[in-house]
C-alpha angles and dihedrals in degrees: 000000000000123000129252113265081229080058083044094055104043084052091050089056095040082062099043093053093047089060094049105049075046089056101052086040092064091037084061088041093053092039089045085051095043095053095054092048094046080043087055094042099049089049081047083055105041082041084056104049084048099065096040088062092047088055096045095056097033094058085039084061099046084035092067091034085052091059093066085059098030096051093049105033097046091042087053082063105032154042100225119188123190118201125180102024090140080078089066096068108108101001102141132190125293095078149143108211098196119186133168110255126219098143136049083221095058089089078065101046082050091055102046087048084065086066119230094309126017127182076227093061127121084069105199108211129204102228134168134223089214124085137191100184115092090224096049082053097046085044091051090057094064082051093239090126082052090052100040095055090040094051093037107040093240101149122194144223145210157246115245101359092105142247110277089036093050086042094049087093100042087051095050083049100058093036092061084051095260130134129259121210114199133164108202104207088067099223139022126298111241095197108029091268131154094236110205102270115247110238100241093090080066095041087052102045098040085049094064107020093243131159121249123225115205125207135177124207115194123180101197122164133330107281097207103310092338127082109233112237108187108207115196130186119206139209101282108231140177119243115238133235131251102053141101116265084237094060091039092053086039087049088056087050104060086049087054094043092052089050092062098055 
């Protein structure tokens, strides 16, 4: 026996009805999911930045401790030299404070040249977890390396894990007016040798429009019973638009490497 048109379509609106009430059911279900994502991400957010702030003050605090072990521990062993620091008046946070790197101890040189207390401290350094030199490995092994980036906010990077994801932190960093300490070589010179500079400096600065401050560490002859170690900053400068990573990091280079002669 068929059914009535009139039966049809009643069905046809029953089911109409029915999708949708099924419809509006999964659009809830799917608002009701998206607000408690976006609600976890904002407290991961706010959670972050917490602790962002924590670490800043808290390596702001040890960073000015450290200066009464750095200043006399590192001048018993060497003759250090600071030249430029006039180019550190007015110099204000952001900033990327770039130097050549031929010794683990050159963060520290770095630190002391700041004098006992900086509007730039806390100086956030790159570091890796990842060492070539026989000594930092065998160092690594005692955890001092552990202790030291922990007391002192430096944060690492690494290998592979590409270059917006390794620079997330260093950009947080400088966006909340912080300083950023980098080394572009990427790892120490063996032999005193100006290595080729990796492009993230430039990433890094270009992403946040953000100075540059240049500075140059030779090790040149003994000086008496301590080695001389000759420390120069340079005329902080903004790097310009409209070139490759690579020419901007080789531009910063060439400004190192004349600082050194």
């Amino acid at each position: 026996m068929k059914e009535s048109p009139h039966i049809l379509d009643q069905n046809h609106k029953s089911k109409g009805v029915a999708a949708a009430i099924h419809v509006q059911e999964s659009i809830k279900k799917k608002d009701d999911t998206s607000v408690v994502v976006s609600f976890f991400k904002k407290i991961r957010r706010v959670a972050y930045n917490l602790k962002c702030a924590v670490i800043k003050q808290y390596a702001r605090v040890t960073q000015v401790l450290i200066w009464f072990i750095l200043w006399p521990v590192l001048n018993l062993f060497f003759k250090i030299e600071y030249e430029g620091k006039v180019n550190l008046r007015g110099v204000k946070p952001p900033l990327i404070i770039a130097a050549n790197h031929q010794r683990f101890y050159d963060a520290f040189l770095l630190r002391i040249g700041l004098g006992f207390y900086s509007k730039l401290l806390p100086l956030r350094f790159m570091g890796t977890k990842h060492f070539s030199d026989p000594f930092l490995r065998l160092v690594k092994m005692t955890g001092i390396i552990h202790f030291l980036y922990a007391t002192t906010g430096v944060f690492t990077v690494e290998k592979g894990l590409g270059l917006n994801k390794n620079l997330k932190r260093a950009k947080d960093i400088l966006k909340n007016k912080g300083v950023v300490g980098i080394f572009p070589e990427g790892t120490m010179s063996k032999n005193s040798e100006l290595l080729q500079f990796k492009r993230g400096v430039s990433a890094l600065a270009l992403s946040v429009n953000t100075k540059v401050l240049p500075v140059s560490i030779k090790i040149t002859k003994c000086k008496g019973l301590r080695q001389l170690i000759r420390i120069k900053f340079l005329n902080p400068y903004k790097m310009h638009t409209g070139e490759t990573y690579e020419n901007l990091a080789d531009e910063l280079r060439d400004v190192i490497k004349g600082g050194l002669k």
